[in-house]
MIZA-724965 format. One record per residue: x, y, z of N, C-alpha, C, O in turn. Coordinates in steps of 0.001 Angstrom, whole numbers, padded with zeros to 6 digits, always signed. Atoms other than C-alpha are relative to their C-alpha. Layout:
BEGIN
XYZXYZXYZXYZ ...
//
This chain:
BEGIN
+000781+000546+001105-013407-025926-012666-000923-001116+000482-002031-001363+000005 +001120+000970-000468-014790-028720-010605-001056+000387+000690-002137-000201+000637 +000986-000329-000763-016548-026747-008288-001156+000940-001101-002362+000910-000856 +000858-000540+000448-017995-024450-011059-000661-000319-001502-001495+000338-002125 +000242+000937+001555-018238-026922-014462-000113+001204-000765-000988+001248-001629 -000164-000974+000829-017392-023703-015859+000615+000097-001376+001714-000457-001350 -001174+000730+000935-015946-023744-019602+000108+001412-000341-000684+002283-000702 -000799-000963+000135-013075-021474-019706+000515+000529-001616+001112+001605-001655 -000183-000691+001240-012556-020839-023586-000986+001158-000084-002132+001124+000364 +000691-001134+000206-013813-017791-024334-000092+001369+000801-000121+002558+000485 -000151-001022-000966-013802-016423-020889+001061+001397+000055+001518+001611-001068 -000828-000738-000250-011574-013602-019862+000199+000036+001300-000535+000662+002063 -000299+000367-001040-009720-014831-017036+001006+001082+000456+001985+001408-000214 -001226-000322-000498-007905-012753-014551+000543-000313+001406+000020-000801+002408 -001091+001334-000603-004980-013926-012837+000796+001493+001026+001626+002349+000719 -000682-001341-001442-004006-011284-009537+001485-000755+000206+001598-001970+000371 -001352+000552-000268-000113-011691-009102+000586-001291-001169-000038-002231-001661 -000048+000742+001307+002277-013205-011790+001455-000612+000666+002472-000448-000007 -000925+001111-000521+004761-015624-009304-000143-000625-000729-000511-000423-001887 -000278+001367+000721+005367-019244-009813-001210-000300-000290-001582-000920-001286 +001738+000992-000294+001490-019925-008587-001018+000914-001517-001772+000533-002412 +000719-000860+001065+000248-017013-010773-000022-000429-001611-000967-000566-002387 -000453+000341+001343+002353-017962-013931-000757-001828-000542-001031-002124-001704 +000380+000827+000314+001085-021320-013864-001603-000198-000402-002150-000910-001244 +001635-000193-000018-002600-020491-013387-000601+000727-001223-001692+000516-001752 +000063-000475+001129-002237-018311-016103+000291-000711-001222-000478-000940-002156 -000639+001223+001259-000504-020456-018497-000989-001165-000033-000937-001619-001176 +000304+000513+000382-002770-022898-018097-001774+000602-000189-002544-000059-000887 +001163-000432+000265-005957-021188-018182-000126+000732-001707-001135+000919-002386 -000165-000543+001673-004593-019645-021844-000105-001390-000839-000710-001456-001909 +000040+001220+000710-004013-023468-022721-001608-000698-000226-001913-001681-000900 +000885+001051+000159-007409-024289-022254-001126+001441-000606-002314+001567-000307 +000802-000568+000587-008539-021363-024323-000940+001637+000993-002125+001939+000853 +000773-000491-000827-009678-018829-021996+001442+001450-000745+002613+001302-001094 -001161-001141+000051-007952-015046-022740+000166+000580+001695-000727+000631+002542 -000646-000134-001142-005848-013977-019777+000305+001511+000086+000864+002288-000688 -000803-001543-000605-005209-010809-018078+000504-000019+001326-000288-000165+002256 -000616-000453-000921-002420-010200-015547+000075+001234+000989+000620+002271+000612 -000179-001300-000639-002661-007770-012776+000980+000021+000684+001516-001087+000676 -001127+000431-000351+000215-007112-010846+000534+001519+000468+000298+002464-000286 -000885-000884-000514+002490-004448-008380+001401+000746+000192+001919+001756+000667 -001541-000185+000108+005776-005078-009210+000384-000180-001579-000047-001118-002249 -000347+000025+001173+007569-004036-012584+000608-000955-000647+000523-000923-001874 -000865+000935+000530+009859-007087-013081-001199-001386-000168-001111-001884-001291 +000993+000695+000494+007026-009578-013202-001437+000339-001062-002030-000450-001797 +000865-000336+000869+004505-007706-014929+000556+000056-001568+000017-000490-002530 -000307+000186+001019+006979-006778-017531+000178-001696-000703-000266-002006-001808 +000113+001568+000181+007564-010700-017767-001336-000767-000886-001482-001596-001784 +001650+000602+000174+003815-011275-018009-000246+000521-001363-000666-000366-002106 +000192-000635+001107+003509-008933-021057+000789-000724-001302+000463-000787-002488 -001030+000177+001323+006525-010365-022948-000302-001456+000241+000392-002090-000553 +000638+001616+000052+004895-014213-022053-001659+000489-000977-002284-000430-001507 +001195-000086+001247+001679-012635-024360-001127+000273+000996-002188+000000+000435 +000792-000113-001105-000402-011905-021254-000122+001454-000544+000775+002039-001151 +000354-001339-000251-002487-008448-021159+000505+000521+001876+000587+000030+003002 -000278-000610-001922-001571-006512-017816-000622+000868+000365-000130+001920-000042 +000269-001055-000588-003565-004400-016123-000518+000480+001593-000570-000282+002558 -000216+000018-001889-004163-002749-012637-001913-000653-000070-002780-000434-000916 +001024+000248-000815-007133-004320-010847-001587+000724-000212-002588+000138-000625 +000655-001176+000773-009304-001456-011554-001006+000199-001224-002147+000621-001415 +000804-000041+001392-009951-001806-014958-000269-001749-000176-001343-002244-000519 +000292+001529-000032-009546-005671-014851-001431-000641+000243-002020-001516-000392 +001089+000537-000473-012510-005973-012766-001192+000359-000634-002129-000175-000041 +000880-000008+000725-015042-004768-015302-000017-000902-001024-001175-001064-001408 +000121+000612+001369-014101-007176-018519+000124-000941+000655-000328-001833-000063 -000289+001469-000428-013212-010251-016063-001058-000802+000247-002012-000586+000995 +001412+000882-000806-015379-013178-015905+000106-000816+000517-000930-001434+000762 -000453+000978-001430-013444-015552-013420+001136+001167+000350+001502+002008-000472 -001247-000257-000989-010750-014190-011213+000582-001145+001077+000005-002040+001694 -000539+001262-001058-007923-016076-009140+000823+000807+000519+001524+001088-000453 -000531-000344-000681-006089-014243-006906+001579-001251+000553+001563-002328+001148 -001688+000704+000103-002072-015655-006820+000764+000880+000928+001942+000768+000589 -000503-001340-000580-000898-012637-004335+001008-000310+000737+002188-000177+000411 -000508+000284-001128+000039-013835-001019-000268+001045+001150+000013+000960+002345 +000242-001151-000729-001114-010595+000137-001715-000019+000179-002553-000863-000136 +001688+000240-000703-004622-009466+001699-000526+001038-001274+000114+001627-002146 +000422-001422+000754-007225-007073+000023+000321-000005-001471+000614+001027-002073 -000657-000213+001446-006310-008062-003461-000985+000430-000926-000862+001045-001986 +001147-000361+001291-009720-007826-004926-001009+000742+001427-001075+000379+002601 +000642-000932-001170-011943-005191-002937-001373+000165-000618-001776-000162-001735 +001178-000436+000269-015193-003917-002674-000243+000921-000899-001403+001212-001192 +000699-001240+001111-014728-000969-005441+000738-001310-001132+000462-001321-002332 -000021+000999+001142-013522-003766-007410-001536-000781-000571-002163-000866-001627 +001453+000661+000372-016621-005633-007093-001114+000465-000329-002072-000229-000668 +001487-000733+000386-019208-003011-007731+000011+000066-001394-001028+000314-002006 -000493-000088+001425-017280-003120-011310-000571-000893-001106-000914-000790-002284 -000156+001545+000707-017606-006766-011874-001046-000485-000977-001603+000458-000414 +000941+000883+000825-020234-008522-014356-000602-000668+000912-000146-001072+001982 +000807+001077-000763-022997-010416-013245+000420-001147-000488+000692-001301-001678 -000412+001685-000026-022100-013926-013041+001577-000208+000109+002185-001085-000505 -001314+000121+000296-018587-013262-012298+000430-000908+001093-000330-000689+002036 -000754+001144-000195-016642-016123-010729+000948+000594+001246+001255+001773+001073 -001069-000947-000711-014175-015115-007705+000961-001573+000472+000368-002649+000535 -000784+000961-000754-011505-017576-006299+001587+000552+000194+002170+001440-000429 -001853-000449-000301-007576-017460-004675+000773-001488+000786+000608-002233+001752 -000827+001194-000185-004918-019904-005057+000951+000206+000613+001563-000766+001056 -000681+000156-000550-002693-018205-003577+000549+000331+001966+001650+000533+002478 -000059-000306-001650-002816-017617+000337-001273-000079+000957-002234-000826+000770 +001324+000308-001060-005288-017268+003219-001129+000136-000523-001106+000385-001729 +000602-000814+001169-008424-016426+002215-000497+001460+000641-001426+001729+001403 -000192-001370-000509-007962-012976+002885+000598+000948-001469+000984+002115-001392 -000549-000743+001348-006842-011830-000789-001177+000210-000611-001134+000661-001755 +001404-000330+000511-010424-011503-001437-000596+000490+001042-000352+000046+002164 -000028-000925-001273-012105-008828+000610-001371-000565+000310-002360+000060-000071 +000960+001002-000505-014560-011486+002060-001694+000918+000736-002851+000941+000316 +001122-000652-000450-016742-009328+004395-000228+001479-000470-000856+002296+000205 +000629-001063+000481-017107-006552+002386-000701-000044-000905-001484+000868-001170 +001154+000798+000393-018792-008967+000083-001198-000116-000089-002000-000032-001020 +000922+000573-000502-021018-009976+002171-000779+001449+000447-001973+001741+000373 +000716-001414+000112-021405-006366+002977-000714+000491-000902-001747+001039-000518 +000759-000172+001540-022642-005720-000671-001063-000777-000209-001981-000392-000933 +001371+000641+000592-025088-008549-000753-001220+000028+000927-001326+000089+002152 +001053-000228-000560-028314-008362-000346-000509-001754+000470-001209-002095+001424 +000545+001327-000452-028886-012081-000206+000990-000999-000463+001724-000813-001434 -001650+000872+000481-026255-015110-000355-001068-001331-000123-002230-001181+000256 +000452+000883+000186-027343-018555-001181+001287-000810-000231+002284-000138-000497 -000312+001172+000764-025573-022169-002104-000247-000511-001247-001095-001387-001418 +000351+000200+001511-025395-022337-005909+000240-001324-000311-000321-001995-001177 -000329+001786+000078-024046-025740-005614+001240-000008+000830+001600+001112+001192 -000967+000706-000672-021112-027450-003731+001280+000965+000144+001966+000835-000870 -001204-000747-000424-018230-025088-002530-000466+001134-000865+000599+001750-000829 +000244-000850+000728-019697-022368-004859-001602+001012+001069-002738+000708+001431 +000859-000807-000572-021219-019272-003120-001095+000906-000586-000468+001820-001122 +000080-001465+001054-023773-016674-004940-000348+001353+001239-001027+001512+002253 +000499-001425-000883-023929-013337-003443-001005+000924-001025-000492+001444-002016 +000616-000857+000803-026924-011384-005005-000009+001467+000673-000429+001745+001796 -000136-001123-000487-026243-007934-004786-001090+000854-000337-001987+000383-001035 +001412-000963-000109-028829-004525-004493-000088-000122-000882-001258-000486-000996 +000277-000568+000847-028399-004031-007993-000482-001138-001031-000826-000848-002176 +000186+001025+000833-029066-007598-009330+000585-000504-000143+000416-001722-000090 -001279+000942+000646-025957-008427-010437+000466-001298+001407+000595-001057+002608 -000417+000937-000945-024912-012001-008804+002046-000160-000183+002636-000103-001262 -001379+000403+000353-020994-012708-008321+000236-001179+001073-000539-001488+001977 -000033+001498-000470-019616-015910-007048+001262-000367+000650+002365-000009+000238 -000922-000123-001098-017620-016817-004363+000592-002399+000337+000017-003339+000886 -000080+001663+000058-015547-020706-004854+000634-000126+001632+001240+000815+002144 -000146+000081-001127-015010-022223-001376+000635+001006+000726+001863+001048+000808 -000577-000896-000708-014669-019354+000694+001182+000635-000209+001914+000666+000780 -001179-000444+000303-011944-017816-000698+000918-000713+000665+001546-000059+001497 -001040+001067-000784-009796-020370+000683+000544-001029-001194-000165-001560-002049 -000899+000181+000817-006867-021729-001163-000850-001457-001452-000817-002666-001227 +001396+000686+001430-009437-023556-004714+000880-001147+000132+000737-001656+001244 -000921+000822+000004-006821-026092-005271-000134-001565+000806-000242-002726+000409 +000255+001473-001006-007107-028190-001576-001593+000247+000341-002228-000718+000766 +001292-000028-000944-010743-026481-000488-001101-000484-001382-002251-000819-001100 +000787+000307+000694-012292-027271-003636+000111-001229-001190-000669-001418-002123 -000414+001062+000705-010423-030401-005149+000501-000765+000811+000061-001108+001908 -000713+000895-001007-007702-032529-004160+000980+000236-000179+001753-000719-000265 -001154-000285-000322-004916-030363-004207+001103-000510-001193+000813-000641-002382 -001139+000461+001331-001652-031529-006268+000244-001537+000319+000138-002160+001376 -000055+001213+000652-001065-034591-007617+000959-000516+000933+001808+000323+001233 -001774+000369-000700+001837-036907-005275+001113-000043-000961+002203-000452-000560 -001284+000160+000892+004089-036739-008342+000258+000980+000296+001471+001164+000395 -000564-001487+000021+004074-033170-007777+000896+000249+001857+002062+000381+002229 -000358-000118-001921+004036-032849-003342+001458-000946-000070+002252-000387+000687 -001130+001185-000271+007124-035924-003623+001088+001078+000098+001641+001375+001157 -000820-000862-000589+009410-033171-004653+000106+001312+000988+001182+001722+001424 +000398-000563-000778+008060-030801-002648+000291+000038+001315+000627+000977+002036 -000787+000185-001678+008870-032703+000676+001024-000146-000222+001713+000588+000486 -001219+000116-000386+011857-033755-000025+000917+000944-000298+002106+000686-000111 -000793-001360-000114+013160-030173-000732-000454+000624+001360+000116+001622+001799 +000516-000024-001769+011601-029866+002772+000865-000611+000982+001505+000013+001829 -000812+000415-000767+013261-032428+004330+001093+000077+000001+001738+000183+001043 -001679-000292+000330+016720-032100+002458+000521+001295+000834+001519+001291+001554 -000033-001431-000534+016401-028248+003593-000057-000340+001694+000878+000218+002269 -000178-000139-001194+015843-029051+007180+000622-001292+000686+000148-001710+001742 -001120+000856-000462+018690-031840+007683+001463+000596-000660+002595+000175-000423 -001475-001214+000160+021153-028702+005788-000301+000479+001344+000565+000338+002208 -000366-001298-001063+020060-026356+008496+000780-001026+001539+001763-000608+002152 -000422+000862-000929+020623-029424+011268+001331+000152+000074+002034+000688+000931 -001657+000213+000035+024001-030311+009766+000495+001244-000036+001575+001172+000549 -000785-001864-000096+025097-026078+009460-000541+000852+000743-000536+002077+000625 +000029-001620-001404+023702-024722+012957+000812+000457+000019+000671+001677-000054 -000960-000911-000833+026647-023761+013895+000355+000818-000701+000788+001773-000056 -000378-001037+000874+027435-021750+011120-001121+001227-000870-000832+002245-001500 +001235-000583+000574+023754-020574+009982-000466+001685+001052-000507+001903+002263 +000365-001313-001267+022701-016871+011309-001340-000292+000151-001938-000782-000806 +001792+000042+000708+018894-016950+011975-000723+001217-000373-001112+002294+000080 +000378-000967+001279+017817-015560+009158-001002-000657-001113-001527-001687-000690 +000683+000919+000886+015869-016885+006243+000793-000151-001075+001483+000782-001487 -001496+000305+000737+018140-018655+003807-001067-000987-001387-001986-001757-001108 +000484+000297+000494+017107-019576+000384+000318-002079-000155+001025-002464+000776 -000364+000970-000161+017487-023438-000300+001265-000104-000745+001612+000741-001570 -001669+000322+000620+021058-024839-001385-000598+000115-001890-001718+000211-002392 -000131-000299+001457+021404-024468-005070+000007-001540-000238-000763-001952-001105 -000479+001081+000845+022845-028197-005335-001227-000948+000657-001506-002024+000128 +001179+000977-000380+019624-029568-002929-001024+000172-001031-001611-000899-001187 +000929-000279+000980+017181-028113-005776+000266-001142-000956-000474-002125-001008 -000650+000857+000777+019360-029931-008396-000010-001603+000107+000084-002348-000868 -000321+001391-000469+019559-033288-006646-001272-000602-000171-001502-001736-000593 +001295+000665+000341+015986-033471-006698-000321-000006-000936-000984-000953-001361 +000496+000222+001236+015576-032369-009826+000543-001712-000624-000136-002585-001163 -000221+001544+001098+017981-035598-011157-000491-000795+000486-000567-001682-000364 +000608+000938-000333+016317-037760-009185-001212-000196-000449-001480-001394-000539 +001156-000209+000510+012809-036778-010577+000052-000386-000917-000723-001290-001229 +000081+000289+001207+014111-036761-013967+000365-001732-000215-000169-002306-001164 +000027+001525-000147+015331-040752-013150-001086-000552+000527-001315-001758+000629 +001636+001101-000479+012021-041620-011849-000779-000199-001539-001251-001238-002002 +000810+000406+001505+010485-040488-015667+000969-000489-000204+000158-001323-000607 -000366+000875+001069+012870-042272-017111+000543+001523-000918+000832+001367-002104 -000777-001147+001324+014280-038429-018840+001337-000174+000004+001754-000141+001162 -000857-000495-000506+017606-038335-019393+000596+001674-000638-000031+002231-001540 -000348-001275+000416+019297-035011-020078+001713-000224-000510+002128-001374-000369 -001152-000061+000675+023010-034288-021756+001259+000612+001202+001120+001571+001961 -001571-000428-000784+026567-033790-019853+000752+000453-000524+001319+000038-001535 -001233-000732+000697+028777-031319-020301+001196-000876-000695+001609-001801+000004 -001618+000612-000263+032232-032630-022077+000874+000986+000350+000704+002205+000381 -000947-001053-001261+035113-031329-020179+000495+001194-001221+000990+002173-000662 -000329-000990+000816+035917-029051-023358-001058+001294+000525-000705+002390+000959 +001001-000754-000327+032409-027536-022704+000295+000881+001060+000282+002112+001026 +000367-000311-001202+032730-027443-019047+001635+001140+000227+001671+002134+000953 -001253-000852+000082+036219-025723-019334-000251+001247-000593+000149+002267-000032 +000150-001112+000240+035046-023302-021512-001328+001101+000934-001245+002329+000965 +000273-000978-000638+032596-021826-019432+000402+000192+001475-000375+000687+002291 -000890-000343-001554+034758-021578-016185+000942+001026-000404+001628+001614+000431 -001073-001245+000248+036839-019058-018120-000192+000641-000792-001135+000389-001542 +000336-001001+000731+037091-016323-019836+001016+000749-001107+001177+001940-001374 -001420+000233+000856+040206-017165-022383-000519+000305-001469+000152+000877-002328 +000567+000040+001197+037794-017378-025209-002106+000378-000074-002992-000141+000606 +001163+000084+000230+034430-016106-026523-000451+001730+000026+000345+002384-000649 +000399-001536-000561+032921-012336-025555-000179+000550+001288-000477+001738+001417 
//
């Protein structure tokens, strides 16, 4: 939004991949008025995306009604060249989530007939047929190449589920296979209460009646 002072109500934003990065990009691009469409490869998130009020569709058809795109993938090739012959003039391209390789960069550039600097991290590619589409810092992650990235309230927990995570693996070489191991359940947690004591939230404690009843299975269904 900074790089393209674009105003997203009205638009029809779509949102490639519906992860953590996706779901958020989406969610807030609906908050600020913009209608959202989800594209997506795998059934357990798409269905997700549908039953959060999101449209879903493949790529394909997306790329004719879309008038920004953000690529959330992690994968390459997410938006292609028969995508782009689809697209609207003045359509918007960017990817938050990985190299920039989720946008099919030189096949782009293959399509245009002439590229220019529309302004500051914002590319235009004018293609044979007229139509211009728009390219935000190089397809390279919008977020750090075209802002300033996340906030330190956000990165704080961030490292220190970093560092917590790599002073577990320290303290449990000897027992760790190498493998990739998700983070501890109770290091997630720890940061969370610590976060929530920095705002000032507090949250509610089980009483041991509570906490008794769900450790067993004496009473209930």
């Amino acid at each position: 939004m900074r790089a393209t002072n674009v105003l997203l109500a009205g638009k029809t934003f779509v949102v490639a991949g519906y992860g953590w990065v996706g779901r958020g990009v989406a969610m807030r691009a609906r908050g600020m008025g913009a209608h959202v469409v989800v594209t997506e490869v795998d059934a357990m998130p798409a269905i997700e995306a549908v039953m959060d009020g999101f449209q879903v569709l493949p790529m394909a058809r997306a790329a004719a009604i879309g008038d920004i795109f953000c690529t959330a993938t992690g994968d390459k090739s997410v938006i292609r060249t028969e995508h782009m012959a689809t697209m609207k003039d003045g359509a918007i391209l960017a990817n938050t989530g990985h190299f920039n390789v989720e946008i099919e960069i030189p096949g782009l550039r293959a399509m245009a007939a002439e590229t220019s600097e529309a302004r500051a991290f914002v590319e235009e590619f004018l293609l044979e047929d007229g139509r211009r589409l728009y390219l935000v810092a190089d397809g390279r992650l919008v977020n750090l190449s075209a802002a300033e990235g996340h906030p330190a309230l956000v990165m704080d927990m961030s490292f220190a589920n970093q560092a917590l995570a790599a002073e577990y693996a320290v303290q449990n070489a000897a027992s760790l296979e190498r493998r990739v191991y998700p983070v501890p359940e109770e290091i997630d947690n720890e940061i969370a209460r610590l976060k929530l004591a920095t705002m000032d939230v507090e949250i509610d404690v089980l009483t041991d009646e509570q906490a008794k009843y769900l450790d067993s299975w004496n009473e209930g269904t």
